[in-house]
Every structure is written in C-alpha cells, then in structure tokens.
PAMARGU-255937 format. One line per field, with one value per residue (C-alpha): residue number from 0; x, y, z. Coordinates in nm, 2 decimals. Example, Ala and Ser with C-alpha at 12.3 -4.5 7.8 and 13.67 -1.06 7.14 Angstrom:
2
num (0;1)
px (1.23;1.37)
py (-0.45;-0.11)
pz (0.78;0.71)
//
This chain:
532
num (0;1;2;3;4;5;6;7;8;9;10;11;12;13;14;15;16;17;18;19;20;21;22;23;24;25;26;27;28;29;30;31;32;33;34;35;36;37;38;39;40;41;42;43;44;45;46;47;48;49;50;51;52;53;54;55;56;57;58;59;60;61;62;63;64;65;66;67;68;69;70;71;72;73;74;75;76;77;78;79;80;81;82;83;84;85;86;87;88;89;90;91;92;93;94;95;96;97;98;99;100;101;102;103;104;105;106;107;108;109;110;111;112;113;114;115;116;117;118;119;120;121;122;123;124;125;126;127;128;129;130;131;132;133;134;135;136;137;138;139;140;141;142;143;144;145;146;147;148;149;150;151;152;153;154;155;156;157;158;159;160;161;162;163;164;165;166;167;168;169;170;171;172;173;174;175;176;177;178;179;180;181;182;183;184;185;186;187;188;189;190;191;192;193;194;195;196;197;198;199;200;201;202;203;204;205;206;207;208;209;210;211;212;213;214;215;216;217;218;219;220;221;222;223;224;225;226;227;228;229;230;231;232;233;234;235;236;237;238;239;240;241;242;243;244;245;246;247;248;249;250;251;252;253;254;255;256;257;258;259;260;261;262;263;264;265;266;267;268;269;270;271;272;273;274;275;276;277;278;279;280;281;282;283;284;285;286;287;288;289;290;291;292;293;294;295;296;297;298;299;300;301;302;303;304;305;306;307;308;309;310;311;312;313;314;315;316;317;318;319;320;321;322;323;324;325;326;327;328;329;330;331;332;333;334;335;336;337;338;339;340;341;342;343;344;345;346;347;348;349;350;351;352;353;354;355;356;357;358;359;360;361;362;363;364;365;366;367;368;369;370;371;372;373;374;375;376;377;378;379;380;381;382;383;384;385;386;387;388;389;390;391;392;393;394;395;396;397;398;399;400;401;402;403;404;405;406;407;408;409;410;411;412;413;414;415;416;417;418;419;420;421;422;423;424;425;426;427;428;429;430;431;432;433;434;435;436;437;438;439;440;441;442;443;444;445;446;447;448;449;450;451;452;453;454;455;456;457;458;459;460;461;462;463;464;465;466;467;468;469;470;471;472;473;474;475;476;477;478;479;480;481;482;483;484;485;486;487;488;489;490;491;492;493;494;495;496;497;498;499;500;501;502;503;504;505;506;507;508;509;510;511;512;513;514;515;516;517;518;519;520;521;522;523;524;525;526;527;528;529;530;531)
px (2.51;2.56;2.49;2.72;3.06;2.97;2.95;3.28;3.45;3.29;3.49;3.77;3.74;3.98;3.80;3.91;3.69;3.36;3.13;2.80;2.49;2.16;1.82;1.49;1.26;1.26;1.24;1.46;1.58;1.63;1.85;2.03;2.14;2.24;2.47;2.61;2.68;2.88;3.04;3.23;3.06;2.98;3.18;3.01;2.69;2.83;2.94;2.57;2.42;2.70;2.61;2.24;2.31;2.51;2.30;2.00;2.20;2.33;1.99;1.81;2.07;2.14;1.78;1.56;1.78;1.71;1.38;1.32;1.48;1.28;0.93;0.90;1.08;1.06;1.03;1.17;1.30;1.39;1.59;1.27;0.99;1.03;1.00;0.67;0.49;0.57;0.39;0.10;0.15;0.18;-0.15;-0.35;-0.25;-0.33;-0.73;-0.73;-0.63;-0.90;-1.20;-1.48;-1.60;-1.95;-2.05;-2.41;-2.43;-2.76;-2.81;-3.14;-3.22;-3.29;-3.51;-3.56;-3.88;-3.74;-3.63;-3.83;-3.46;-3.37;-3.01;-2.79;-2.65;-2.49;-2.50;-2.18;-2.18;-2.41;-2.35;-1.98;-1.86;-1.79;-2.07;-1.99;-2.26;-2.13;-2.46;-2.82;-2.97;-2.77;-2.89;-3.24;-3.21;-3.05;-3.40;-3.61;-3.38;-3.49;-3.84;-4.05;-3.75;-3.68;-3.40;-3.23;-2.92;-2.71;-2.39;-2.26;-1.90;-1.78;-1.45;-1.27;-1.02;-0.77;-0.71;-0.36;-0.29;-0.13;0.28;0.35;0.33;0.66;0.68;0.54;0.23;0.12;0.07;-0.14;-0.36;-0.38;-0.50;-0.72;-0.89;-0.87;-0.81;-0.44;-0.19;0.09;0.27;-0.01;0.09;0.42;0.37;0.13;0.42;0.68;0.50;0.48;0.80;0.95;0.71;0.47;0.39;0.17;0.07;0.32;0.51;0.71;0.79;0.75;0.82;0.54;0.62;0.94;1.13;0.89;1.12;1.17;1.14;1.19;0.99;1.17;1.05;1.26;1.25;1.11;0.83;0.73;0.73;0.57;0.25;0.26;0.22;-0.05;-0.24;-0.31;-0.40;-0.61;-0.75;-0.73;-0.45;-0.66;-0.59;-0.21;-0.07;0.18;0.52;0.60;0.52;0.82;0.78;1.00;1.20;1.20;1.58;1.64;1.51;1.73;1.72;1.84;1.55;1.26;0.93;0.71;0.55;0.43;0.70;0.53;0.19;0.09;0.00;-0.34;-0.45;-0.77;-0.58;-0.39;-0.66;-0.68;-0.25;-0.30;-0.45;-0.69;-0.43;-0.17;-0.46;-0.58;-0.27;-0.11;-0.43;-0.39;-0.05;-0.07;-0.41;-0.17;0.12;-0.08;-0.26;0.07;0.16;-0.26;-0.37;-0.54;-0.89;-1.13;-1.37;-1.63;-1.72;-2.00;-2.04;-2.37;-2.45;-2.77;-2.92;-3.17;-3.23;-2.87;-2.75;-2.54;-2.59;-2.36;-2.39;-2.14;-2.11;-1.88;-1.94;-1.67;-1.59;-1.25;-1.27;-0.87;-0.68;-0.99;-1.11;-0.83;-0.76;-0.81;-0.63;-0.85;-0.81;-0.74;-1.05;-0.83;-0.84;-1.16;-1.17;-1.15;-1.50;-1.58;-1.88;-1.84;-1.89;-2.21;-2.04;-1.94;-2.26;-2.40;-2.65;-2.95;-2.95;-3.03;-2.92;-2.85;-3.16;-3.38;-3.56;-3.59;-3.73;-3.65;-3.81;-3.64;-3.36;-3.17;-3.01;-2.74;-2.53;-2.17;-1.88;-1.48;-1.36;-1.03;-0.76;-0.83;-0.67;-0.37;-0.46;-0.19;-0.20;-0.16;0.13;0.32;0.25;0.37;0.68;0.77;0.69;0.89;1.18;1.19;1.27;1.31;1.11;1.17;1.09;0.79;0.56;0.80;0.78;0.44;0.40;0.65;0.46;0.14;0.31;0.48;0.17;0.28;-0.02;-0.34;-0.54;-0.93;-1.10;-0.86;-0.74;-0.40;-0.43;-0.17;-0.16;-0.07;0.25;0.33;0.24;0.46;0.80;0.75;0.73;1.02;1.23;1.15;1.24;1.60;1.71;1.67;1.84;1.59;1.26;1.32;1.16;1.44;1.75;1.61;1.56;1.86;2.06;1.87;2.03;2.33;2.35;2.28;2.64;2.78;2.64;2.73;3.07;3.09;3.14;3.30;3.08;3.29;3.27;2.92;2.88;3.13;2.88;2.60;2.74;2.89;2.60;2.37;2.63;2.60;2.24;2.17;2.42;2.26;1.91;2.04;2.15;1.85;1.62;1.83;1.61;1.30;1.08;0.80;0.50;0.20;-0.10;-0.32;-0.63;-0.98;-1.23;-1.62;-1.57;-1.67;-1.45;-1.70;-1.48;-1.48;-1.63;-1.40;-1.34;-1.06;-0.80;-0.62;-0.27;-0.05;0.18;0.34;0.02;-0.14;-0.39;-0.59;-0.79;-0.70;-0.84;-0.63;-0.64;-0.41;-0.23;-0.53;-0.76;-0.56;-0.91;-0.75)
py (-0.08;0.31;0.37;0.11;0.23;0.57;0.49;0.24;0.55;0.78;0.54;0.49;0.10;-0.10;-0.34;-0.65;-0.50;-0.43;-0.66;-0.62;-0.78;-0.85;-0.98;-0.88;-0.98;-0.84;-1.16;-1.31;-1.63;-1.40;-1.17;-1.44;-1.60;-1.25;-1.24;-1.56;-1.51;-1.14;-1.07;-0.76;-0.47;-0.48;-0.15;-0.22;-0.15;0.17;0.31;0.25;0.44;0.70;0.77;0.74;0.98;1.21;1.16;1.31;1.60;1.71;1.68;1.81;2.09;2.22;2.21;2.35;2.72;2.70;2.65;2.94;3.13;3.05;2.96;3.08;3.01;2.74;2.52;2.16;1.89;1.52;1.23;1.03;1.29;1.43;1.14;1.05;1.40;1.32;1.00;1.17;1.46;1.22;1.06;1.34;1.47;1.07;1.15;1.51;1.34;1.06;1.04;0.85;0.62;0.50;0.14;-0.08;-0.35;-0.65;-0.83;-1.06;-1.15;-1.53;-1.81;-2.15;-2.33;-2.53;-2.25;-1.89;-1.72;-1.49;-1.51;-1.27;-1.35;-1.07;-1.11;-1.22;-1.29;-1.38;-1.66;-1.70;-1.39;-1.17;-0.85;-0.53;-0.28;0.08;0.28;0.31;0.20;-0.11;-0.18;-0.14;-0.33;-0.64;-0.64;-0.63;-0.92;-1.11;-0.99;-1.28;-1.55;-1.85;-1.88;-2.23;-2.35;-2.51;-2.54;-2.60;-2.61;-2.72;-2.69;-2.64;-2.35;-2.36;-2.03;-1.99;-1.73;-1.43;-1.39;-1.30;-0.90;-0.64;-0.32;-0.20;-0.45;-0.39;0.02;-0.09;-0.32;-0.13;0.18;-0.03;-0.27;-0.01;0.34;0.38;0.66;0.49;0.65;0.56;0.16;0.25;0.42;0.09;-0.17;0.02;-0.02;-0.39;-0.49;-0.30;-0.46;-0.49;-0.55;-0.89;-1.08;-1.34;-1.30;-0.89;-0.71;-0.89;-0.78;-0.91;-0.90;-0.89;-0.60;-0.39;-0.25;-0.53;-0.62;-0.98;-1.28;-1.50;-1.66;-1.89;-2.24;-2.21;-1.98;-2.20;-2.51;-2.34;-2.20;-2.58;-2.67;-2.42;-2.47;-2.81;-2.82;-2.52;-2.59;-2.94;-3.14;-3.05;-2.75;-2.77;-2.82;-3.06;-2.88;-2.49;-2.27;-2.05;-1.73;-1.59;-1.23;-1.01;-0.94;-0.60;-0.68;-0.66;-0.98;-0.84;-0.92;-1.15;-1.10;-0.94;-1.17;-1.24;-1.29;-1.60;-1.72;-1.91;-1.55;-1.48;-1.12;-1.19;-1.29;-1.00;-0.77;-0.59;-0.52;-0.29;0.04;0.00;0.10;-0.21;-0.48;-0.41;-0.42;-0.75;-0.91;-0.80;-0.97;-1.26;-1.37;-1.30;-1.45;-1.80;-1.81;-1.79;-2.13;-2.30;-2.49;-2.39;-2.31;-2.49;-2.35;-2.53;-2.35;-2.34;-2.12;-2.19;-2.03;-1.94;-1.88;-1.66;-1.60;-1.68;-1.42;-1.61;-1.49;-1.63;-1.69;-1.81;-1.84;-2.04;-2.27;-2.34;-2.67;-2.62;-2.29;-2.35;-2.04;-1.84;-1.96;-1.69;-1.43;-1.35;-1.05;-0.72;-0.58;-0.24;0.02;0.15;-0.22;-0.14;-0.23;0.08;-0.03;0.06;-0.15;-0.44;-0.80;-1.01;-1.38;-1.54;-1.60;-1.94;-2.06;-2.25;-2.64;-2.70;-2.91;-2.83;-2.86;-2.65;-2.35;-2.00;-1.73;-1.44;-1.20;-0.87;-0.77;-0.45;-0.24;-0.02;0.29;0.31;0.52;0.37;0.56;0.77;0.58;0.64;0.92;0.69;0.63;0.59;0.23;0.27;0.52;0.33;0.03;0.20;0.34;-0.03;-0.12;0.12;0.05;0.44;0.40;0.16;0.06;0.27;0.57;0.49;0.65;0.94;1.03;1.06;1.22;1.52;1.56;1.63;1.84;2.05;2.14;1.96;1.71;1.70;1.42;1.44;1.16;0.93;1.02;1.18;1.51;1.72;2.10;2.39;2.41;2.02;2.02;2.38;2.26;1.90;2.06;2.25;1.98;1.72;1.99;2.09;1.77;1.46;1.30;1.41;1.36;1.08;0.74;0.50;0.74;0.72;0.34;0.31;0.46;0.21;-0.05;0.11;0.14;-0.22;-0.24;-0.06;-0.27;-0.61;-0.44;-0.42;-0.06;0.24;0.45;0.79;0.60;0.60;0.94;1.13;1.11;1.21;1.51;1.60;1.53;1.72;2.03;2.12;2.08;2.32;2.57;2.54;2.61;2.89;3.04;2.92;3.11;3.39;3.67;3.47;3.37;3.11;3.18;2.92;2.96;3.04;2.85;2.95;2.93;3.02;3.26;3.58;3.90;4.12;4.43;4.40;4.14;3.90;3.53;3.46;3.22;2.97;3.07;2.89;3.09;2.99;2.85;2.68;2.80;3.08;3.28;3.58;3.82;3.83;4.22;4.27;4.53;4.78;4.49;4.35;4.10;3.77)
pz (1.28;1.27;1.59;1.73;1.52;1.67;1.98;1.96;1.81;2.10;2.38;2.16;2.19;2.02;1.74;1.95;2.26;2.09;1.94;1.80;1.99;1.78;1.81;1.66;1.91;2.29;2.46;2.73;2.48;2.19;2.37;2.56;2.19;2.05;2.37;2.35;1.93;1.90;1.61;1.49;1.35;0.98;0.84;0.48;0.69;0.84;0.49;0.37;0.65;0.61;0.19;0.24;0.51;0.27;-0.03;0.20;0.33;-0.01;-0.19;0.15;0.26;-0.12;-0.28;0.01;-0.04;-0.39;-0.34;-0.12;-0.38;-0.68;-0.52;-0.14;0.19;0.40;0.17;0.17;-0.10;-0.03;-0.22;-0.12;-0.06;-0.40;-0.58;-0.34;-0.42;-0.81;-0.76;-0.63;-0.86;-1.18;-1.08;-1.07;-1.43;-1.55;-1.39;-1.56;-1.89;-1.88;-2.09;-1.96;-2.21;-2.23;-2.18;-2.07;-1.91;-1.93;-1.61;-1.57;-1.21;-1.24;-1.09;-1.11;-1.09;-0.78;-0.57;-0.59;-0.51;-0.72;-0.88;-1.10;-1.43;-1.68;-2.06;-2.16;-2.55;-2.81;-3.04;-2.92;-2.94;-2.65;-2.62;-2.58;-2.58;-2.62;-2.63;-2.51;-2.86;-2.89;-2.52;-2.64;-2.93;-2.73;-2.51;-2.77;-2.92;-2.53;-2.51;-2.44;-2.53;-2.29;-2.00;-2.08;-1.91;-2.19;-2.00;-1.63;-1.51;-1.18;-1.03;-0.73;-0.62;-0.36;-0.18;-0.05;0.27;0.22;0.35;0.68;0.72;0.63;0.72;0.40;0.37;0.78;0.71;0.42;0.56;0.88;0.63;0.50;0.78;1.04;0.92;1.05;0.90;0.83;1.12;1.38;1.30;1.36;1.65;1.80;1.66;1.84;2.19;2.08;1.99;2.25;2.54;2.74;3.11;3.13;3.46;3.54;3.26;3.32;3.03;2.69;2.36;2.14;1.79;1.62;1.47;1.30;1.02;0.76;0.39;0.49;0.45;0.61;0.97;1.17;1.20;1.56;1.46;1.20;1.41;1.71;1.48;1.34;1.69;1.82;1.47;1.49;1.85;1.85;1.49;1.46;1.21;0.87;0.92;0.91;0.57;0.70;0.67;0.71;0.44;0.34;0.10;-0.14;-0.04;-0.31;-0.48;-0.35;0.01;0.30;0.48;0.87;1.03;0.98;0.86;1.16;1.37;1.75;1.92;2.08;1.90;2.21;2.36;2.19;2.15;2.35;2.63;2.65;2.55;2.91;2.93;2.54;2.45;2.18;1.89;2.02;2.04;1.70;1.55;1.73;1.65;1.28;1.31;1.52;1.27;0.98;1.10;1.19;0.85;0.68;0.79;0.74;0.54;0.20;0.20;-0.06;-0.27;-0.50;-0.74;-1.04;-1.38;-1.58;-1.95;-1.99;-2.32;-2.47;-2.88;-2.89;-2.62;-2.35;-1.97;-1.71;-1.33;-1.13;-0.74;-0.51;-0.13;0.05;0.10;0.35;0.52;0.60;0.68;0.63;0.96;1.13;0.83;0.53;0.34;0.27;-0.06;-0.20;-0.26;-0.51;-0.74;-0.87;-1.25;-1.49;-1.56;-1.15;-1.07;-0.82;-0.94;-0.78;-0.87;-0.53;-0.36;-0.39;-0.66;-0.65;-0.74;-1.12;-1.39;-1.82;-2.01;-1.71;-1.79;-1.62;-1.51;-1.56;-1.32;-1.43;-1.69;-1.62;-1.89;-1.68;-1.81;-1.68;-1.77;-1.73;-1.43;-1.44;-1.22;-0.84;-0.65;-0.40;-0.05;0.18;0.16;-0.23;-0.17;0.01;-0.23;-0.56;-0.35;-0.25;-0.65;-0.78;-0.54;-0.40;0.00;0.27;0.51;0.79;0.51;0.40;0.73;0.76;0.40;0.34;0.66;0.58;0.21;0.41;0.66;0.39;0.23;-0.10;-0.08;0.12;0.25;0.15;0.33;0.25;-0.08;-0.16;-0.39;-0.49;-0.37;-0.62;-0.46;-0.43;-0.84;-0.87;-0.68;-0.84;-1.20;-1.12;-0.99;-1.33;-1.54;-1.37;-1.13;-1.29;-1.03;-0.77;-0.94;-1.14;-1.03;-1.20;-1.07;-0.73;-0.73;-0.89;-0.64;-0.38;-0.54;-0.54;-0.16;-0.09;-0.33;-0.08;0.21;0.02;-0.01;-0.35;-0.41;-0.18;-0.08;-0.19;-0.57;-0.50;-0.39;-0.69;-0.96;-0.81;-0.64;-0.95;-1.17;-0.93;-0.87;-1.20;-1.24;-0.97;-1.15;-1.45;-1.29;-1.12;-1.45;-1.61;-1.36;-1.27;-1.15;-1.15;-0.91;-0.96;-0.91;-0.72;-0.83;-0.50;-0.41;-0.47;-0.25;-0.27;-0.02;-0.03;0.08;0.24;0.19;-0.14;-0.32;-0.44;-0.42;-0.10;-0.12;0.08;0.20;0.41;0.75;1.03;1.22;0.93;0.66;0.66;0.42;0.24;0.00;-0.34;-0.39;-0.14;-0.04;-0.13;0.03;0.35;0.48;0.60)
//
C-alpha cells in the first residue's frame, strides 16, 4: 500500500486518477478481477507502514551508536531482533538453571500364547494408584515384587479416534515445517515461494504463478479454492474421501486478513507433473504446499484403537496400539511434529503400533522386563522452526519479519547455529543483558507485542499514527539518556570465547574473535603476544 501512495505522490496524481490494483495470486483470472475491481488507496495502511517504518529507524538509528559506545562498534539493535536474541538468550539461562531429576521406568516386552510377537507394555500403577519410581532400589524392589508372578489381561478398551488435517500453511507455519521436513532456513523457503508465486514457465500454459501470496497470517481460502480441491479430491480420491462441504479454519485475532492462506494457485497442477519446469528447492516446497493445501479440505482419517491392563502381584502394565480404519487425509499429508516437543521426561513413546488379538481373562508371557534409568531433560535449545513459533506465540513480528530476523541475529554474531540448534553468543547474551536492564521498551516481549497491536489500530484507523509514535519516542528518549548517565565512562566488556587451542608462542588457551572477514583466533595476551 506503501509503495503505491509513493509512487502516486512521485507523479503527482490527483486521488481521483489513481487506484489501487490487488491480487494475491499471479494468474491471468486473478489479475483480470483485481483490474476490473480498483479501489482507492487505503491511507490507514500507509500510516501503518510509515510508524513501523519510524519505530524501526528510531530504535535502529538511536541504539546501534550507543551500542558502539558502551560494548564495540558495529554493532546493531532491532525493535524485532532484540526481542528474538532475548528469546534465545532467556532459553539458554532456563537449561543452565535445570536440574535433572532422576526417574526409572518398568517395561515388560509381552507375548501371547497365540502369536509369538513380542509387544511392549510399561508399568503404569499398582493397585490404582499411579507409580512413580524415583530410584534404582525402588526399581529393584518392584521386580522382585514381579519375579515369577503371572501376566493377566484384566481389562480392554476399544475406541475410535478421528484425526483432523492440519490448516492450510501461513507464512509462519511453511518455514517451520520446511525446517523441519526438509532442512530449510527460513530464508531458503522464502527464497523457493518467491520463485513460485511469482511464476513459472510450463509447456502450454506460459508463465504461471503457482501458489498464492506467500506473506500471510491468514487462514482463509476462497470459495473457488475450496470448491475446486472438493472437485479434484473426490475424483482423484474417490467421494469418501471428501468430507462433504469445505472445511474453513479460524484466523487468529491479531492476524491480518489481506491475503489468503497460501495455497497452489491451481490444485489441478500436481507437483509431479511439473517436476521437470522446478529446481529442486521449488518442487519440494510446492509439493509441501499443494499436499497441505488438499488435505485441508479431506476427510478425517480413522483410527481404531485398543488399551489393555495387564496385571501382575497387583502392578498394572499397559499396552496400547492403534489400526487405521480410514486413512482419509493421511493418504496425501500428514503434519510433522516438532523435535523440540519431546516430554521433559525425553524418551519417545512405543504405543501406536498394532497389538496382537487377545481377549480379558488371557495370560502372558513375559519374555523380558526392563528396569531403565532416565533423567528429565532441561528444555531444548530452539531450532529455527521453534524460533519462529514462539515469535508468532508471543505476538513479536509479522510475517514478512520472521526469515529476515533470525537471519540478521546470526549474521550479527549475537546467536549461532550448532547443527540446528540456536545458542546464544557471549555478545548476543552481553548486548541483550544490557538492553533488559536500560530499554524496556526494546527488550521487553509484552511492550513489543503490544506495540503490534497498536499498529494494526493505526491500520483499522483507529489511532494516528504520530499519537502512536509520542510515547514511545518520549519514553525511549529518556531511557537512552538515563543510560548514558548511568554508564558514563564505561565500556562493557564481552567476555571472549575459549577455545582448546593452544598458542604455540606462548602457551595459552586462544580465543574466538570476530573482524571484518569473520572469526578468527587470537591469543588473549595480546599486545605482548600478537599470534592470531
């Protein structure tokens, strides 16, 4: 909307000879409506560009000086990237502060006199109430409680679970699934998406865009998306696979409803077919979105499932597994979850696989019974998919921010990426300590997502965006002040990293500096020891 005031104001074009043009698909009908329905431009739009605009120069242009001042030049601060590197800051001092707590787990490994297949079952309680072993000699003294005792099944409970598809992808939700199914940085998806919605040469066809706008929080599709996956579903899939009208999903309150949700542009082109016209990068992720976007609007998929109670000396086991009755939407997509969703107590569960046939009253083998030691595991380290998750929780950004932001807190050295975990640098914790301590209106999660909310005011046009601007400037003018008196004279010092590298002029441990061409190791006792 930004872009087209400026350039009305660059012509000097009277309001009653400009109108706006929009679409959010690159495709010959979509741009043909936008054309046929102008309308004027939105000037509560403009003003919200214009204070997120200014709100990012005053924090940007103000705080980086300071910064070079206190801690070392060239450094950088953000109205969004601060509040990211806290995030990841914040979540490192949570796994420094954990303490592991011990714990053991019983699991028998199963079998019935029908089938010789093994099956697992964990002890669960004993005599109704729920176990919970904390140490190696209640462990022992729970097997010598089972030694020699019979498996009975006393109790079976069968049900049936419906599955529902996940919504149709937003920006936000593609870069974490693209993390997670197929490694991407957030900025590589964004990259791919680009190339699609902006198009792509196919045979017969010319240039096509293939999926809609990429930058959305929006979950709404239109009425002839819907009815065209309803169409291709039930011809390609058959009709029990449709659930007989379109599924719509619920927008979150603070999302921005411009554009749709992203979606092919046209489901009737299937990624396969089009395999040959994309680079590797664009196939994999209109694949990921096409699947998603035609699972949306399947049919549930149907699970039967089973939970038995076995008992032994009064110690209850359970097994439970699950068939699928109705693979549904499963048959195109099904949603991948996070790494980081592991339970505090981090092993993985075993339910899910099918058991064997038996009935209450039969008896078992048991062909082994495992004691196990575990210890609760500190909260995991974010991933870029988990980043980006807890920024769109906590309300900090907009969609088009999220790749960018996480990009410039790598590039600035304030965080670093080990495999695919986020951690903190010495400097990313130093300049985030600083900037919690002085500028609250900065580093603070609520302040940030509160002034979010105070934008999309300004776009509804309920507030001016110069109201909107006057206490923040003056809150924040007189913070900086203040820090400036508070840390007059002073720099602040980062502590460098150590490595295990040895200085073979003189013996000490080197450490990792950062200059103009990246890292690069250095011996600490300089200036009488100048190795680097």
């Amino acid at each position: 909307e930004a872009i087209s005031w400026h350039i009305k104001e660059l012509f000097k074009l009277k309001d009653k000879d400009s109108k706006r043009v929009t679409f959010n698909e690159i495709t010959k009908p979509a741009v043909k409506y936008g054309i046929e329905h102008p309308r004027d431009i939105d000037i509560d739009l403009v003003n919200a560009q214009q204070a997120r605009r200014i709100l990012d120069r005053i924090v940007g242009y103000e705080l980086s000086p300071f910064l070079w001042r206190k801690v070392k030049r060239g450094l950088s601060a953000g109205r969004v990237q601060s509040v990211a590197t806290r995030l990841v800051v914040d979540r490192e001092n949570e796994i420094r502060a954990f303490v592991p707590e011990e714990y053991w787990t019983i699991d028998a490994k199963l079998s019935t006199s029908r089938s010789k297949k093994q099956f697992p079952a964990r002890l669960a309680s004993f005599k109704g109430e729920k176990v919970e072993i904390k140490n190696e000699a209640q462990a022992k003294q729970i097997l010598s409680e089972l030694e020699g005792g019979d498996f009975v099944i006393t109790d079976i409970k069968k049900g049936v679970k419906k599955k529902t598809p996940a919504p149709p992808f937003i920006t936000s939700t593609l870069q974490q699934e693209a993390s997670r199914r197929l490694g991407f940085q957030a900025k590589r998806t964004m990259k791919a998406a680009q190339e699609l919605y902006e198009g792509i040469d196919l045979p017969k066809l010319g240039a096509v865009g293939l999926i809609t706008y990429m930058r959305t929080d929006s979950l709404r599709l239109s009425d002839e998306a819907t009815a065209a996956a309803a169409a291709y579903i039930q011809k390609r899939y058959g009709e029990q696979f449709y659930p007989g009208k379109p599924r719509v999903f619920k927008t979150k309150g603070a999302a921005q409803d411009a554009h749709e949700a992203i979606r092919p542009s046209n489901v009737e082109i299937e990624p396969d077919a089009v395999r040959d016209q994309l680079t590797p990068d664009q196939y994999k992720l209109y694949k990921l979105i096409w699947s998603r976007f035609v699972a949306c609007q399947m049919a549930d998929a149907i699970l039967d499932t089973i939970s038995a109670d076995i008992t032994s000396e009064g110690h209850i086991f359970r097994a439970s597994g699950h068939t699928v009755a109705f693979p549904g939407f499963t048959a195109v997509y099904e949603e991948s979850t996070d790494d980081d969703k592991q339970s505090e107590k981090g092993e993985k569960s075993e339910s899910g696989k099918p058991l064997p046939a038996f009935d209450e009253g039969d008896s078992l083998t048991a062909d082994k019974i495992d004691p196990a030691q575990h210890f609760t595991q500190p909260p995991a380290r974010y991933t870029e998919a988990s980043l980006i998750r807890a920024m769109e929780e906590k309300g900090i950004g907009r969609p088009s921010t999220y790749a960018p932001t996480i990009a410039t807190i790598i590039d600035r050295d304030y965080v670093s990426k080990e495999n695919r975990s986020l951690r903190p640098t010495p400097l990313g914790e130093g300049v985030t300590g600083l900037l919690v301590d002085k500028f609250k209106s900065v580093a603070d999660y609520e302040f940030t997502a509160n002034m979010e909310n105070q934008l999309d005011e300004v776009e509804a046009g309920k507030v001016a965006y110069v109201q909107l601007l006057h206490p923040f400037y003056d809150g924040f003018a007189g913070a900086l002040e203040q820090a400036e008196k508070d840390l007059d004279k002073t720099r602040i010092k980062i502590p460098d990293e150590e490595t295990d590298v040895v200085c073979e002029k003189c013996g000490r441990k080197m450490v990792i500096k950062s200059g103009r061409f990246g890292k690069f190791l250095a011996c600490p006792g300089f200036p009488e020891c100048t190795n680097t």
